[in-house]
mmCIF file of the N, C-alpha and C atoms, coordinates in Angstrom:
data_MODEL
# 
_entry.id   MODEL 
# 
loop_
_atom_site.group_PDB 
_atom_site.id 
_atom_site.type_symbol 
_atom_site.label_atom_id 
_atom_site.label_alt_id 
_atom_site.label_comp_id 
_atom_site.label_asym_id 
_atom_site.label_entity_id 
_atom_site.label_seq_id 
_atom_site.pdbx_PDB_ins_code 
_atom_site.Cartn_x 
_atom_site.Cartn_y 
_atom_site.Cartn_z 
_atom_site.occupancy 
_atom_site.B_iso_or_equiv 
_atom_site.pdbx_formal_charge 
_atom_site.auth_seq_id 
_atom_site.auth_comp_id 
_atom_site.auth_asym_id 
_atom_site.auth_atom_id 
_atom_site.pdbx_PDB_model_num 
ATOM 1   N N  . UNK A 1 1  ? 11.366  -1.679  -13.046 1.00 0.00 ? 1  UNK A N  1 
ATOM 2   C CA . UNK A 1 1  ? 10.392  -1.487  -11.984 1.00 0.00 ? 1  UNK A CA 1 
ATOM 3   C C  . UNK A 1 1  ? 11.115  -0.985  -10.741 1.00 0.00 ? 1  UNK A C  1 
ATOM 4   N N  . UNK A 1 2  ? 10.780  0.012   -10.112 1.00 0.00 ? 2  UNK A N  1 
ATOM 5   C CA . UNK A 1 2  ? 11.133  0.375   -9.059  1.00 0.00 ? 2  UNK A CA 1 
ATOM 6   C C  . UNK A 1 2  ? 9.902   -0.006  -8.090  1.00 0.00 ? 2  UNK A C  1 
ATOM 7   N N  . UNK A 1 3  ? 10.398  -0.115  -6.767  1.00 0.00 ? 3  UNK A N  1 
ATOM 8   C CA . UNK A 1 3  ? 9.707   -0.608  -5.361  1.00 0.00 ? 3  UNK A CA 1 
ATOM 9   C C  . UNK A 1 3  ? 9.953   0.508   -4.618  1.00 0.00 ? 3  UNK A C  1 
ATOM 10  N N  . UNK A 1 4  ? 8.607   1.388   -4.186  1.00 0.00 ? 4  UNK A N  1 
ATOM 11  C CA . UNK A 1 4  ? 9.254   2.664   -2.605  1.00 0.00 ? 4  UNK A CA 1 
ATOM 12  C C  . UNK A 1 4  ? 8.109   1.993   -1.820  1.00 0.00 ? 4  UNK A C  1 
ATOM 13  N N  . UNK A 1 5  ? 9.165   1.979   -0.780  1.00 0.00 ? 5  UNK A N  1 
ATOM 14  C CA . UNK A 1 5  ? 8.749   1.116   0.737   1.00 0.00 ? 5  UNK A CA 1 
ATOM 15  C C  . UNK A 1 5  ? 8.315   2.573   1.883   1.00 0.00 ? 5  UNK A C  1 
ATOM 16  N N  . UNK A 1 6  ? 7.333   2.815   1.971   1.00 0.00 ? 6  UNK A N  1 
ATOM 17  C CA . UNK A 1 6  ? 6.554   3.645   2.882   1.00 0.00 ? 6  UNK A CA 1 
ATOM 18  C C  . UNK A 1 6  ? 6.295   3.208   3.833   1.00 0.00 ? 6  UNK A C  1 
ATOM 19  N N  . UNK A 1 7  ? 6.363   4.036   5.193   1.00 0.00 ? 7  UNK A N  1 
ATOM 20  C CA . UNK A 1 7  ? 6.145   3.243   6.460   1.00 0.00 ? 7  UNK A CA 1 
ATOM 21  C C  . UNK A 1 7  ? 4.660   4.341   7.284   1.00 0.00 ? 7  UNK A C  1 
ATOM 22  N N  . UNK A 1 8  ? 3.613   3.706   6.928   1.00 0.00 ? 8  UNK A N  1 
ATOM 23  C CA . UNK A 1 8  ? 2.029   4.510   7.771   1.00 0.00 ? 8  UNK A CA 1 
ATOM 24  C C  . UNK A 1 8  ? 1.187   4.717   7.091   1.00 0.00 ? 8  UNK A C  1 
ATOM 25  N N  . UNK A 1 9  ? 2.120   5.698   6.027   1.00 0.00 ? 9  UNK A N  1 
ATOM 26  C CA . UNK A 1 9  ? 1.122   6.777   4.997   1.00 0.00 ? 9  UNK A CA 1 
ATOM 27  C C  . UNK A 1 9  ? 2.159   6.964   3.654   1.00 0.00 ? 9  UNK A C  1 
ATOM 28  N N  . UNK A 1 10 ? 1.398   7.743   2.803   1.00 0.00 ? 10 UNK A N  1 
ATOM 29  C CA . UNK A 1 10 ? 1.908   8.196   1.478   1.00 0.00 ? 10 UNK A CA 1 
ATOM 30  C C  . UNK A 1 10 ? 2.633   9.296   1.980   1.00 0.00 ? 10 UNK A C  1 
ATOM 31  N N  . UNK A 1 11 ? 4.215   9.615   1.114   1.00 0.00 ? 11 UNK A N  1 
ATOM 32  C CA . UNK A 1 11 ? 4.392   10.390  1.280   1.00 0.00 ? 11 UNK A CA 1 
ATOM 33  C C  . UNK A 1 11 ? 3.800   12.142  0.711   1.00 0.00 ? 11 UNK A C  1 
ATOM 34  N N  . UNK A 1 12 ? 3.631   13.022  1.487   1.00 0.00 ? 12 UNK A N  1 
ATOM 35  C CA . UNK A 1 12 ? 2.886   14.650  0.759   1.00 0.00 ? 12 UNK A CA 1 
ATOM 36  C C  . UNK A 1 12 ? 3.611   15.100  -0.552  1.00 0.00 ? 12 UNK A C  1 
ATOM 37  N N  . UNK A 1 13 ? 2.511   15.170  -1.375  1.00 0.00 ? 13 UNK A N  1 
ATOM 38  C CA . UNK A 1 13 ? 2.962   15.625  -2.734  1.00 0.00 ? 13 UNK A CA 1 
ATOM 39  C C  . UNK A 1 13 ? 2.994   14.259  -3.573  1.00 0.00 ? 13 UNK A C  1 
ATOM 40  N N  . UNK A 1 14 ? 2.854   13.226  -3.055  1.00 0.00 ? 14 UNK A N  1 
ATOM 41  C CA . UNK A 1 14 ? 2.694   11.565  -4.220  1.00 0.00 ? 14 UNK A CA 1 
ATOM 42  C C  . UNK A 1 14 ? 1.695   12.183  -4.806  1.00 0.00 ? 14 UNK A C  1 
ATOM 43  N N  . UNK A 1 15 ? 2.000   12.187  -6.295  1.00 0.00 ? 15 UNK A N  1 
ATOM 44  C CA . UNK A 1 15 ? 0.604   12.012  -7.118  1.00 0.00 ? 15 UNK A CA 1 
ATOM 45  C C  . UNK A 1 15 ? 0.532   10.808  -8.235  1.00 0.00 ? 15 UNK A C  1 
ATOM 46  N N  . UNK A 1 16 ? -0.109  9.726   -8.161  1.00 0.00 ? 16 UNK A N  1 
ATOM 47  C CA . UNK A 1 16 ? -0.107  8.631   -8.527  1.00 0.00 ? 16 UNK A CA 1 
ATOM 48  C C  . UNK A 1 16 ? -1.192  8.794   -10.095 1.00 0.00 ? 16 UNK A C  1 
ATOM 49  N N  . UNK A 1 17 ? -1.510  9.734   -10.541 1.00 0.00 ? 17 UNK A N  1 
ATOM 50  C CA . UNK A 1 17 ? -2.554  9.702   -11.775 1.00 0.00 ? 17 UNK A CA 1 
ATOM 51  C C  . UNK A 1 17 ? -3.597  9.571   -11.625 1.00 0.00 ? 17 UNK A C  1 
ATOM 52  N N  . UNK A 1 18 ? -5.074  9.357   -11.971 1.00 0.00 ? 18 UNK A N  1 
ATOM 53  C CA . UNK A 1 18 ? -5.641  9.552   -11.668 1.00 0.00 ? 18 UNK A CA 1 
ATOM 54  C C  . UNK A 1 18 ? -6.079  7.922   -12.041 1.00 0.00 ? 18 UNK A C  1 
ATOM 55  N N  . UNK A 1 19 ? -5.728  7.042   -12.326 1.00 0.00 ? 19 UNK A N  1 
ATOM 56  C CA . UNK A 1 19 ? -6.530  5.624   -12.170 1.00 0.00 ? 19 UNK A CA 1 
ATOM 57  C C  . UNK A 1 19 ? -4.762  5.107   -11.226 1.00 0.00 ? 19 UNK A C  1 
ATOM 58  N N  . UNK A 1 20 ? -5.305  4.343   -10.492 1.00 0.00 ? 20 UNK A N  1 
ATOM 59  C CA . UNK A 1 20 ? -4.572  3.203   -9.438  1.00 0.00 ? 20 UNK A CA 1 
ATOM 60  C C  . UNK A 1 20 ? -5.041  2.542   -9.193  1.00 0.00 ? 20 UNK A C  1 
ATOM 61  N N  . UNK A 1 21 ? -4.100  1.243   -9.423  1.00 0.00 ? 21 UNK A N  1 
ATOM 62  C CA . UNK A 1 21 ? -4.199  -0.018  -8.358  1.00 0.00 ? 21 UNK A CA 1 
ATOM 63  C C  . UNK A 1 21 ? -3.894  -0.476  -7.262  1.00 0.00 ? 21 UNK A C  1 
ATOM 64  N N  . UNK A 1 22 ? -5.228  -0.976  -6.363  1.00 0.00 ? 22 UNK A N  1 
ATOM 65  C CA . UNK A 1 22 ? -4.560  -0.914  -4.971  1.00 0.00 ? 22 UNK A CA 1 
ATOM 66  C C  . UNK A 1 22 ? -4.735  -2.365  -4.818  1.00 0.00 ? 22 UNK A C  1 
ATOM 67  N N  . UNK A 1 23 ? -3.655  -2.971  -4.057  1.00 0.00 ? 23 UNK A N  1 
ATOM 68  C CA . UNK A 1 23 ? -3.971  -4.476  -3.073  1.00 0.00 ? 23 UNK A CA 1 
ATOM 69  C C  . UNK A 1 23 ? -3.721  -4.175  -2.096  1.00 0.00 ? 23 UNK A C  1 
ATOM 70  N N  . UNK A 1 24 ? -4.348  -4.980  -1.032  1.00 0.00 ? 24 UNK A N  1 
ATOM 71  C CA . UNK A 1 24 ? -4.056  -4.827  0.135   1.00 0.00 ? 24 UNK A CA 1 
ATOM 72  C C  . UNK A 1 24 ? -3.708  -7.011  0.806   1.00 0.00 ? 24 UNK A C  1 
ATOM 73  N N  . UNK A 1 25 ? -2.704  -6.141  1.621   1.00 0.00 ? 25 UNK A N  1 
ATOM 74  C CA . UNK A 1 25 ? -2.664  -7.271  2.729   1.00 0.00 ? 25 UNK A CA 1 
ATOM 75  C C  . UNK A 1 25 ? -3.066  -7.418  4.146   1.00 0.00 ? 25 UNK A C  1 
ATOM 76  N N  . UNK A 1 26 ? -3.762  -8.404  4.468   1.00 0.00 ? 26 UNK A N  1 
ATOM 77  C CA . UNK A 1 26 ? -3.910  -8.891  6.671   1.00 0.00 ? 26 UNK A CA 1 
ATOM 78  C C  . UNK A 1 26 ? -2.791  -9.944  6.645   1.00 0.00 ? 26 UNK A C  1 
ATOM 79  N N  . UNK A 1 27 ? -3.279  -9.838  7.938   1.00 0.00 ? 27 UNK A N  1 
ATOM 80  C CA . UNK A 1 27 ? -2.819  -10.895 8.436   1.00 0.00 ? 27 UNK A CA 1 
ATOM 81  C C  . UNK A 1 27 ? -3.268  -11.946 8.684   1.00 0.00 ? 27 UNK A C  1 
ATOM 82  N N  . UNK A 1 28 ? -4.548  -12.290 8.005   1.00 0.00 ? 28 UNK A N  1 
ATOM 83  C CA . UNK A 1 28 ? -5.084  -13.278 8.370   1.00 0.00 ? 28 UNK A CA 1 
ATOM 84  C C  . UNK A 1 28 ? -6.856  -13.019 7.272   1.00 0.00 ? 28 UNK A C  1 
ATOM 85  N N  . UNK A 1 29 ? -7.553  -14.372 7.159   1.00 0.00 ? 29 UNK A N  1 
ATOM 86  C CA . UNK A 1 29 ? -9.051  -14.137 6.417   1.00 0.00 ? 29 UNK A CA 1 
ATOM 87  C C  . UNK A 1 29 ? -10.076 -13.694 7.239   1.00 0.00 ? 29 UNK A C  1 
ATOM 88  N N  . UNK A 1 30 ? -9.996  -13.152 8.520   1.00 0.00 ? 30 UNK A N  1 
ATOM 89  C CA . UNK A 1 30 ? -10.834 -12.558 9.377   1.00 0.00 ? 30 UNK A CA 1 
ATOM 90  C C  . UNK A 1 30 ? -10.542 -11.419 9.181   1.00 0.00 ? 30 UNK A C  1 
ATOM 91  N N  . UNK A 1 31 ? -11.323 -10.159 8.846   1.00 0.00 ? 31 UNK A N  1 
ATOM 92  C CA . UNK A 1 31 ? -11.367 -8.332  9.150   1.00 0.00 ? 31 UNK A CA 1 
ATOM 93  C C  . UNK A 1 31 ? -11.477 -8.408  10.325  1.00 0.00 ? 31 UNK A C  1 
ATOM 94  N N  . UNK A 1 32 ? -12.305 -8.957  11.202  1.00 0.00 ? 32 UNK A N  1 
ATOM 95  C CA . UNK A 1 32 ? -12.686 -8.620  12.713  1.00 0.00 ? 32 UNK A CA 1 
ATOM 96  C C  . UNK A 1 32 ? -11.365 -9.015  13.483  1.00 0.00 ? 32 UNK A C  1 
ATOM 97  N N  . UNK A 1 33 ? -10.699 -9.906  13.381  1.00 0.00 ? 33 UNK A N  1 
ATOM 98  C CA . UNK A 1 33 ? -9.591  -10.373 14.148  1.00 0.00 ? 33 UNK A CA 1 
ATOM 99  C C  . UNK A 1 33 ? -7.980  -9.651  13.372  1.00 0.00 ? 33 UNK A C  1 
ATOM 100 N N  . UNK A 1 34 ? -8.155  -9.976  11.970  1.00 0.00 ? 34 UNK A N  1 
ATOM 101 C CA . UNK A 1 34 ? -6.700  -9.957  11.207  1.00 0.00 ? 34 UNK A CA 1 
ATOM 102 C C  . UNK A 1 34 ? -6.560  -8.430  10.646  1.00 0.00 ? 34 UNK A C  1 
ATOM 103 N N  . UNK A 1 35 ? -5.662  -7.784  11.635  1.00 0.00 ? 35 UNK A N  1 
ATOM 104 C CA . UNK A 1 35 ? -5.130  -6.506  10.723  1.00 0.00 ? 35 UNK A CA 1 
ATOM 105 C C  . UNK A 1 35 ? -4.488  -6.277  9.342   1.00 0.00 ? 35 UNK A C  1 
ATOM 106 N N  . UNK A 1 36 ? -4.390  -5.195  8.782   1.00 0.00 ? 36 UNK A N  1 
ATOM 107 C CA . UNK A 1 36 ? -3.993  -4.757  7.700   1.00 0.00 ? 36 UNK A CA 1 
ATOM 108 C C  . UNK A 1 36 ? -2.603  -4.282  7.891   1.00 0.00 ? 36 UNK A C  1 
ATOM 109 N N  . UNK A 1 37 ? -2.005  -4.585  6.988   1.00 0.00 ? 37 UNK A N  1 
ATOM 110 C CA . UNK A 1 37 ? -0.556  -4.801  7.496   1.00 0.00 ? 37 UNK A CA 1 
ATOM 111 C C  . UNK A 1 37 ? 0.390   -3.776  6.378   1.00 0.00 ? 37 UNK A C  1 
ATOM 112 N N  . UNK A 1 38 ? -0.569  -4.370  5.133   1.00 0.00 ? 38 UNK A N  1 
ATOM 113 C CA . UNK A 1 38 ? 0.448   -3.810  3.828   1.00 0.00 ? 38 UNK A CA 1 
ATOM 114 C C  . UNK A 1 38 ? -0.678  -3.122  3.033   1.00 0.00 ? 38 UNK A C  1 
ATOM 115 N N  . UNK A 1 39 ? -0.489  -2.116  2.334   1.00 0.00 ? 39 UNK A N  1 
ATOM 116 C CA . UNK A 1 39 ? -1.018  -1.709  0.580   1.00 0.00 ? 39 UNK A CA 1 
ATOM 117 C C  . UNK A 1 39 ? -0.190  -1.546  0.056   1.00 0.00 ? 39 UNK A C  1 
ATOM 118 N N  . UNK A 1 40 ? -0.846  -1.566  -1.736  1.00 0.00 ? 40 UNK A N  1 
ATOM 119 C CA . UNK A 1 40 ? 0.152   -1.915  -2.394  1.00 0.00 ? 40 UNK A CA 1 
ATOM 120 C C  . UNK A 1 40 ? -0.767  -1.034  -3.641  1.00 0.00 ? 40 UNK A C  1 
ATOM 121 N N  . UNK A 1 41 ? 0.131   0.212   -4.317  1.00 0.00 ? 41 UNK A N  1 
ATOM 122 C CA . UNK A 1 41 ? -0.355  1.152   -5.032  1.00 0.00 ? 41 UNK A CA 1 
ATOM 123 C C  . UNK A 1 41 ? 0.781   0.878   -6.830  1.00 0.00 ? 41 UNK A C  1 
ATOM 124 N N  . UNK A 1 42 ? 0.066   1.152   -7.611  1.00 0.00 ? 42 UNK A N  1 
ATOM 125 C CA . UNK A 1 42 ? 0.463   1.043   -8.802  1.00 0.00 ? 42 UNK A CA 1 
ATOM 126 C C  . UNK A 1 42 ? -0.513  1.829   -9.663  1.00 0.00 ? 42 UNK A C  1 
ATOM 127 N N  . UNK A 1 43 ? 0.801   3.066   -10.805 1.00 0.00 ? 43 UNK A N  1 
ATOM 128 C CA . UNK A 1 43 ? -0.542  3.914   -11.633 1.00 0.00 ? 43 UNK A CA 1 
ATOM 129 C C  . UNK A 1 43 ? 0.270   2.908   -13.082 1.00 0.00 ? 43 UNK A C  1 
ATOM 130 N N  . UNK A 1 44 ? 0.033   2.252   -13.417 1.00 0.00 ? 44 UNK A N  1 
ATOM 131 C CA . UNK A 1 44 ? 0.617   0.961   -14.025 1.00 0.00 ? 44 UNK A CA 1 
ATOM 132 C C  . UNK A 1 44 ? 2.096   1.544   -15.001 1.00 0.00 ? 44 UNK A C  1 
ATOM 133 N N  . UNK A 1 45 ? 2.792   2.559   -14.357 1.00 0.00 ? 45 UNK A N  1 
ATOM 134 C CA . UNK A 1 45 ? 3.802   2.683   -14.930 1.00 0.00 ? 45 UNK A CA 1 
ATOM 135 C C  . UNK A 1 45 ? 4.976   1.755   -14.544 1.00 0.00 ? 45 UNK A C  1 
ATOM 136 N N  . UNK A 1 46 ? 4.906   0.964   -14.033 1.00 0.00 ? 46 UNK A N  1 
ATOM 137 C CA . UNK A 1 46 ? 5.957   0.121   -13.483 1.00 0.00 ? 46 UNK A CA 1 
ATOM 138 C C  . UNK A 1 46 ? 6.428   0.137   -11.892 1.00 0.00 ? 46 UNK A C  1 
ATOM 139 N N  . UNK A 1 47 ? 6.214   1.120   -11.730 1.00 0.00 ? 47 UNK A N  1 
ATOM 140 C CA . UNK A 1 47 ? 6.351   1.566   -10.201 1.00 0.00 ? 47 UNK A CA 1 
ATOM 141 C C  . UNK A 1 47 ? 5.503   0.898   -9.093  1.00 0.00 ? 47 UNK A C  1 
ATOM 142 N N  . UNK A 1 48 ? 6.025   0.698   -7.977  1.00 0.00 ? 48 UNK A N  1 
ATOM 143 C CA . UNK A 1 48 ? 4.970   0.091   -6.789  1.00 0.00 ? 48 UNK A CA 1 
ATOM 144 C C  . UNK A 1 48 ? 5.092   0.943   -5.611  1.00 0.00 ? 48 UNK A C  1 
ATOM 145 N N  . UNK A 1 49 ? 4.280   1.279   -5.061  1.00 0.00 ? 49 UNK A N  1 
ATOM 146 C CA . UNK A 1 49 ? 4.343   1.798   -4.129  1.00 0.00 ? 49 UNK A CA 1 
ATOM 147 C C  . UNK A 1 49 ? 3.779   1.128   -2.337  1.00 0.00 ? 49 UNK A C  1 
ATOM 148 N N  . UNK A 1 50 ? 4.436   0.845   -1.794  1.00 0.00 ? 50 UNK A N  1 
ATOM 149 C CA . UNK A 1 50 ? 4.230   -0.069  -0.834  1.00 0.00 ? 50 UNK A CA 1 
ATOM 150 C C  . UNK A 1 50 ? 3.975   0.455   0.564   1.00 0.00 ? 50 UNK A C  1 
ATOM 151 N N  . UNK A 1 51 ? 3.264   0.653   1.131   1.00 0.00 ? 51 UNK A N  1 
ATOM 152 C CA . UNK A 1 51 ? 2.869   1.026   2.181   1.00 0.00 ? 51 UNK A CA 1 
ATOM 153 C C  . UNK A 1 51 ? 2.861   0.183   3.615   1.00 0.00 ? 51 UNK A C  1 
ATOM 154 N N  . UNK A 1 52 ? 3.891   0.157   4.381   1.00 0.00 ? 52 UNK A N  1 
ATOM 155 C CA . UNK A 1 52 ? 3.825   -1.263  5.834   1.00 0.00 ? 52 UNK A CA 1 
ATOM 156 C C  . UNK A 1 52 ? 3.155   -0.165  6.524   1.00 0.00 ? 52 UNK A C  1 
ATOM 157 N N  . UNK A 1 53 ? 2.015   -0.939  7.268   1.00 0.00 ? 53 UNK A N  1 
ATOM 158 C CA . UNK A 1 53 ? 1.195   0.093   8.513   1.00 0.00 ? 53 UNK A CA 1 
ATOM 159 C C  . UNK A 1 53 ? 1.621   -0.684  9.350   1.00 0.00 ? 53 UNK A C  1 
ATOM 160 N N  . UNK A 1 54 ? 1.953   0.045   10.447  1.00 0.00 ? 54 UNK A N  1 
ATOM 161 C CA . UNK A 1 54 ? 2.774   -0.526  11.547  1.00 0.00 ? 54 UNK A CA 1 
ATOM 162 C C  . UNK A 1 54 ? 1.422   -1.049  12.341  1.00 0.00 ? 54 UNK A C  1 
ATOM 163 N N  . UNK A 1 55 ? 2.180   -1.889  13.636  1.00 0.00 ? 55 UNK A N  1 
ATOM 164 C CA . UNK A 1 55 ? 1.293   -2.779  14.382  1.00 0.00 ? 55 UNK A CA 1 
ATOM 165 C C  . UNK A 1 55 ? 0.762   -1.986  15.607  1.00 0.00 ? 55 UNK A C  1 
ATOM 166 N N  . UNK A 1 56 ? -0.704  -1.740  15.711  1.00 0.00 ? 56 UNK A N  1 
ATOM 167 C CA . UNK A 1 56 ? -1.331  -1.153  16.811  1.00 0.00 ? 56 UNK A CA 1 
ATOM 168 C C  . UNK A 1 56 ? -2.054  -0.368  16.226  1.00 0.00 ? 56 UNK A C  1 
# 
């Protein structure tokens, strides 16, 4: 398994297949208060693709 750590966005030209899994992380169980912090992409080849959205 490899892990690529992305910082905002995907990088141009990712092509992940055409079925993916996404999770996402907050910071908290409120949407209205708790930002989104992390996604988390997988085309179930073993690979993860991790996305940190920065704060603001």
């Amino acid at each position: 398994m490899t892990i690529h750590l992305h910082q905002n966005d995907l990088p141009d030209g990712l092509d992940l297949g055409p079925l993916v899994a996404i999770d996402t992380e907050t910071m908290g169980l409120d949407p209205r208060r708790d930002r989104l912090c992390l996604v988390q992409l997988s085309s179930g080849d073993g690979d993860a693709h991790l996305v940190q959205i920065a704060k603001g």
